[in-house]
C-alpha positions in Angstrom: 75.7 191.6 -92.5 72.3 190.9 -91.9 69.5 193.3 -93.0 66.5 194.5 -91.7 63.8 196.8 -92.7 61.0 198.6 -90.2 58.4 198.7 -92.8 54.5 199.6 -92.6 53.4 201.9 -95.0 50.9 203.2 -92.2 52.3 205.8 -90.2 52.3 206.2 -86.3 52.7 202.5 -85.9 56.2 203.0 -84.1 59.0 202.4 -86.6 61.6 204.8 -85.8 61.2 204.1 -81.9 61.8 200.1 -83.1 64.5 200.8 -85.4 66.3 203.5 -82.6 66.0 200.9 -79.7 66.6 197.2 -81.7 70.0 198.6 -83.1 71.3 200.6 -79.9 70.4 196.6 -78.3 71.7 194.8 -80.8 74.9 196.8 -80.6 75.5 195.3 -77.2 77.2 192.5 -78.8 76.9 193.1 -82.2 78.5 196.0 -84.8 75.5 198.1 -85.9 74.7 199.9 -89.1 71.4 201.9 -88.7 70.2 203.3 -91.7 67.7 206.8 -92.1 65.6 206.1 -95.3 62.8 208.2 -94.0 63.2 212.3 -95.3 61.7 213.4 -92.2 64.9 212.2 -90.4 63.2 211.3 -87.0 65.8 208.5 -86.7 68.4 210.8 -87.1 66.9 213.1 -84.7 66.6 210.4 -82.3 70.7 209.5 -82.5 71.7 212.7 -82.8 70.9 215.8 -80.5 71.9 218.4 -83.1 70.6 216.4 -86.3 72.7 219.5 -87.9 75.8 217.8 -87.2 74.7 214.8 -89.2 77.9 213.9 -90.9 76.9 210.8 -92.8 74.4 211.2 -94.9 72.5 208.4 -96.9 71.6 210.7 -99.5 74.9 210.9 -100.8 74.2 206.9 -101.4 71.4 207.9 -103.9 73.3 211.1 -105.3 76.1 208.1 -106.4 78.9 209.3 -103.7 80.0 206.7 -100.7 78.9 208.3 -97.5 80.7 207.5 -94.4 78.6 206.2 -91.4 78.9 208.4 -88.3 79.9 206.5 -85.1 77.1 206.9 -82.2 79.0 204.3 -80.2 81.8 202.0 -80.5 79.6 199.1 -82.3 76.8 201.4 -83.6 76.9 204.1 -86.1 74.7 205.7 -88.6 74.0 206.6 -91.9 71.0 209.5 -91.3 69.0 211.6 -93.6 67.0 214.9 -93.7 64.6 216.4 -95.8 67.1 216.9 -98.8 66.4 212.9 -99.3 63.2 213.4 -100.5 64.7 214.6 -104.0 64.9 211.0 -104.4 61.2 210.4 -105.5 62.2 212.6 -108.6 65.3 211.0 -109.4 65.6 207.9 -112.0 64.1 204.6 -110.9 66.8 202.5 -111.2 68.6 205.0 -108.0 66.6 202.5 -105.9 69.0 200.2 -106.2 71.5 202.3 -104.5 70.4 201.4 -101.1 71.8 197.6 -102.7 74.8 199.0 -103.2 75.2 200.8 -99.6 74.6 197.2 -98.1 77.0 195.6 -100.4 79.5 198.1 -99.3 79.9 197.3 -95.8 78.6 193.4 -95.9 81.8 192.6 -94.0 81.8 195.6 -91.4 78.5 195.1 -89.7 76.7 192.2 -88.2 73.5 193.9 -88.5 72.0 196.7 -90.3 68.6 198.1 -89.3 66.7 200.4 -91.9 64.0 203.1 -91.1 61.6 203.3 -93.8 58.9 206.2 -94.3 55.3 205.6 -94.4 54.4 205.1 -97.7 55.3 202.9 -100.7 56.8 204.9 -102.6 60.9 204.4 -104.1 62.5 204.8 -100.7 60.4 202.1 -99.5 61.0 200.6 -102.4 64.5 200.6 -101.7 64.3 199.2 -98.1 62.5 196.6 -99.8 65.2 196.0 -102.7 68.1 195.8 -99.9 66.6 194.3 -96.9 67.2 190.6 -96.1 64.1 190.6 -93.6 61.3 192.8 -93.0 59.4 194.0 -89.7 56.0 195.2 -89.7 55.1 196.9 -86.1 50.8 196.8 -86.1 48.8 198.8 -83.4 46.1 196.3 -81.9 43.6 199.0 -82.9 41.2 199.2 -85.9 42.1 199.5 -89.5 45.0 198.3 -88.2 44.7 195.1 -91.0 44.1 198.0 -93.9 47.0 198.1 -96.2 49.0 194.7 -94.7 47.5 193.2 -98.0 48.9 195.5 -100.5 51.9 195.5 -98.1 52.1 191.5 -98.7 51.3 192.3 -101.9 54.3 194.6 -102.9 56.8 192.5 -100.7 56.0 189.2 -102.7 56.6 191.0 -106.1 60.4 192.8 -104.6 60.9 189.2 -104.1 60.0 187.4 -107.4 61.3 190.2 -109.4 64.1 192.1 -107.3 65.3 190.8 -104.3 64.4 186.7 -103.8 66.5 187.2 -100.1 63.5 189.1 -99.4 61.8 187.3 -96.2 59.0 188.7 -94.1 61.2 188.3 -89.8 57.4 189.2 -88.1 54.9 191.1 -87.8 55.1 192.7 -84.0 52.3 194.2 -82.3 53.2 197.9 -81.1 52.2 200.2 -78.6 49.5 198.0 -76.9 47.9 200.9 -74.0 45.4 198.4 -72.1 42.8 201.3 -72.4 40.8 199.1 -74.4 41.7 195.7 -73.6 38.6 193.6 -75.2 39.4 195.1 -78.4 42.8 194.7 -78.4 42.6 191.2 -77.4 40.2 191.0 -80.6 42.6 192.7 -82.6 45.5 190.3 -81.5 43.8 187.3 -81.6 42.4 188.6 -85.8 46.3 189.2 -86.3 47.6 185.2 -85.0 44.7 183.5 -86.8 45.4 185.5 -90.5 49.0 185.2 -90.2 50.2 182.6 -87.4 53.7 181.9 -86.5 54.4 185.4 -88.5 53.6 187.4 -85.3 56.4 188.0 -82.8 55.7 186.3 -79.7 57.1 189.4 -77.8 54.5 192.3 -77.7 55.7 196.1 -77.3 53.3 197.8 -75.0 53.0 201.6 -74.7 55.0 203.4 -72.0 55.7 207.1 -71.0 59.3 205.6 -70.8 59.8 204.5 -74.5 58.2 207.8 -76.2 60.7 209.9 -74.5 63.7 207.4 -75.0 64.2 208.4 -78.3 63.7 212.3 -77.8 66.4 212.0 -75.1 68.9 210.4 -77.3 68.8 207.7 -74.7 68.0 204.0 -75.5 65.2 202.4 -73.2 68.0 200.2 -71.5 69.9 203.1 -70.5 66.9 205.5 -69.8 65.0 203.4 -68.1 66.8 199.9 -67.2 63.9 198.4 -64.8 61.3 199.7 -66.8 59.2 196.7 -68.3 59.3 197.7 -72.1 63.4 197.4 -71.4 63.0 193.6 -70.4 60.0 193.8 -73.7 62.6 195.1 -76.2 65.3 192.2 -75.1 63.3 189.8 -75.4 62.4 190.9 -79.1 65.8 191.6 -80.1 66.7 187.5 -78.8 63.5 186.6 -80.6 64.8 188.1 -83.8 68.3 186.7 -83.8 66.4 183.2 -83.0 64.2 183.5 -86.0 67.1 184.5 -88.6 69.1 181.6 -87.3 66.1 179.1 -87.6 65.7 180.3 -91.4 69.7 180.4 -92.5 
């Protein structure tokens, strides 16, 4: 099973959208495990229409029970989450392993699993961090946009020296590009390929009507809105992922 974590500490920059359309596209082909480490459970929200009948819960990871995932679809189910998860930054450290142990669990059950991270780095990022094989950073092409990637970087490089040397950085993908201003968000892409290079997906997520209501309809954007362009946009990420993790096996 391969792992990989939406991760920005920023918030606003489009993770749960990412992480709810990537695994429904994924799951296409593929057998899915998508993954709610967030307490505000927008993920969860975004699976489920009555996030009341969440049934697995990935709190009971961190609580040391074995939760069982909840199918969505035939290849795609989901461990979710809700605000009871939060308890977890007052729990012992070492619990941030546990979201290890959840991946070691079903290794041979899933191709992929795709984790939700909140937007901070604190211990559930911490654990996204610990369990993930790859990472994702979504950016808006807006200012301040650069603040925090460092200490991001930063954090990532020590997970890996000291916790989890599997740890690899997939991208960085520029999210939610509007067009309004489109001088400064050339500047802003242009600042992101010189600093980091090859790290920044080739494929570019633009803002649509179409994907900010894909997720509050419980719909992914291939089924809500097949001929939209952020439909062709997402598969076209979701084939450049699978073609970076097979140039770096």
């Amino acid at each position: 099973m391969i792992t990989i974590g939406i991760a920005n500490q920023k918030g606003g920059v489009g993770k749960t959208t990412i992480s709810f359309n990537l695994a429904h596209i994924l799951s296409i082909k593929k057998r899915v495990l998508a993954i709610d480490n967030d307490p505000q459970g927008n993920l969860t929200k975004s699976f489920l229409e009555d996030p009341d009948s969440l049934s697995g819960n990935i709190f009971a990871a961190y609580s040391d029970d074995n939760p069982t995932p909840q199918p969505i679809t035939s290849k795609l189910d989901l461990l979710g989450a809700n605000q009871k998860l939060a308890e977890v930054v007052d729990m012992d450290f070492e619990n941030i392993y546990k979201l290890q142990d959840v991946k070691d669990r079903f290794d041979q059950k899933y191709d992929f699993c795709i984790i939700d991270s909140p937007p901070s780095l604190d211990r559930l990022q911490l654990a996204v961090l610990s369990a993930a094989d790859y990472i994702i950073i979504p950016v808006k092409p807006a200012p301040y946009s650069l603040q925090g990637m460092t200490d991001l970087f930063n954090i990532i490089k020590k997970i890996k020296k000291r916790v989890n040397q599997n740890l690899e950085i997939l991208g960085i993908l520029i999210n939610q590009a509007d067009g309004r201003n489109l001088i400064l968000e050339r500047e802003m892409e242009e600042t992101l390929r010189e600093t980091y290079d090859g790290l920044v997906f080739k494929t570019k997520l633009h803002k649509r009507t179409a994907v900010e209501q894909s997720p509050a309809l419980q719909k992914p954007i291939t089924e809500h809105a097949p001929k939209n362009p952020s439909t062709a946009e997402f598969k076209r990420l979701a084939k450049e992922i699978t073609t970076r993790i097979r140039r770096a096996k």
